[in-house]
C-alpha positions in Angstrom: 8.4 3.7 2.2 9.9 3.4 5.5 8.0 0.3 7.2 7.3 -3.3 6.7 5.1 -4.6 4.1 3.1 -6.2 7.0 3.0 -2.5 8.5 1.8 -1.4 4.9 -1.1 -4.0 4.6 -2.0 -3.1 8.4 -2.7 0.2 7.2 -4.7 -0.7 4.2 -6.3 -3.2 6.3 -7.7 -0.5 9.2 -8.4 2.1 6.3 -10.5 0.0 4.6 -13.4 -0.1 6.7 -14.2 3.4 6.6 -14.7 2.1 2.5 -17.7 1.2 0.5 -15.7 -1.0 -1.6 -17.9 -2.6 -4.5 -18.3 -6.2 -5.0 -15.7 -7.7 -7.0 -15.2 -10.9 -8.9 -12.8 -13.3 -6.5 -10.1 -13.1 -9.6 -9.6 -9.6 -9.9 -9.2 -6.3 -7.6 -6.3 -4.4 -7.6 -4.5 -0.5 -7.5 -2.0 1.1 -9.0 -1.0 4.3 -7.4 2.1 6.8 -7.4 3.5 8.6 -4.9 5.1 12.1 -4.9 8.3 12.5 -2.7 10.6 15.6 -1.8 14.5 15.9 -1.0 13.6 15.1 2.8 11.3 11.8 2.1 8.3 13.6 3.1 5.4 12.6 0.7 4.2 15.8 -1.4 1.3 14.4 -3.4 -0.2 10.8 -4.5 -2.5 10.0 -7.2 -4.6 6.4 -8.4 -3.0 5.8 -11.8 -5.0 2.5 -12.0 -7.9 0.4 -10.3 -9.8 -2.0 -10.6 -13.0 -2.1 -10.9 -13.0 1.3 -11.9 -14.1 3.5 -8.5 -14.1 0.0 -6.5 -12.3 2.1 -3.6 -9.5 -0.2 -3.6 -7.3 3.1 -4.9 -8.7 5.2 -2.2 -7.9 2.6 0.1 -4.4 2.6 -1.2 -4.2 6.0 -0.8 -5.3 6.3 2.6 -2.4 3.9 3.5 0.6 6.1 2.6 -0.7 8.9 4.5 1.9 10.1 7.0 4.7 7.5 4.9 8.1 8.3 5.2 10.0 7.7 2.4 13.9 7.3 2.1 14.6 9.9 -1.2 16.4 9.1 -4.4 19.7 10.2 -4.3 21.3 12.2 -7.6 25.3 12.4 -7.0 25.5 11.2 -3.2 22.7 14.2 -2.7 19.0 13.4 -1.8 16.1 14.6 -4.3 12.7 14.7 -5.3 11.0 11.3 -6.7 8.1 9.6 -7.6 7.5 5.8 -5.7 4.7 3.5 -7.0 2.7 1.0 -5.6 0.5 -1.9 -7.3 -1.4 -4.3 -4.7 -3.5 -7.2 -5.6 -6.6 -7.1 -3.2 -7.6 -10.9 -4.0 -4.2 -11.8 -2.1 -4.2 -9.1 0.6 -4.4 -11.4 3.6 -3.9 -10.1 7.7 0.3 -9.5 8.6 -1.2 -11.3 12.4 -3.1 -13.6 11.4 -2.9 -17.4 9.4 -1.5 -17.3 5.8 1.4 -14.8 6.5 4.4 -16.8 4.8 6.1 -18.3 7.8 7.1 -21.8 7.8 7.4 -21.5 12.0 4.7 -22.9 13.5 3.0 -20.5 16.0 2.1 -21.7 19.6 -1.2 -22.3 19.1 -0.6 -25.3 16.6 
């Protein structure tokens, strides 16, 4: 997909309140999901191939993310063609690209 993982998570992130998600154990909550992609990069079709809890919404949520991706397309003898991309995100560790926790070892100016 063409964008950051921070851009990714910001997606899932905005998406996700739209969501009933169901109440999950702190240890587990996660989605698998594959992605669909033409010659051009532009996403044909996407599809939950895993979640869990079963119908928790984290999938959907997934799903609503890579709406509108952009994807750069597997290439077959130096031409572009059709491929399939997954995705597998751990909910329990999805944390917020602006906010604390995001990996940096710089200090922000507000320390």
């Amino acid at each position: 997909m063409i964008s950051s993982d921070a851009d990714f998570r910001r997606k899932i992130r905005d998406r996700s309140f739209s969501i009933n998600f169901v109440k999950y154990s702190p240890l587990a909550a996660n989605a698998q999901a594959v992605a669909d992609v033409d010659a051009q990069g532009n996403l044909v079709s996407k599809r939950v191939v895993n979640e869990y809890p079963a119908k928790g919404g984290y999938g959907e949520a997934m799903l609503k993310a890579l709406d509108g991706g952009k994807f750069i397309p597997a290439m077959s003898n130096g031409k572009p063609v059709a491929g399939k991309f997954g995705f597998a995100i751990d909910f329990t560790r999805l944390y917020n690209p602006d906010g604390q926790g995001t990996g940096t070892h710089v200090k922000s100016d507000n320390e």
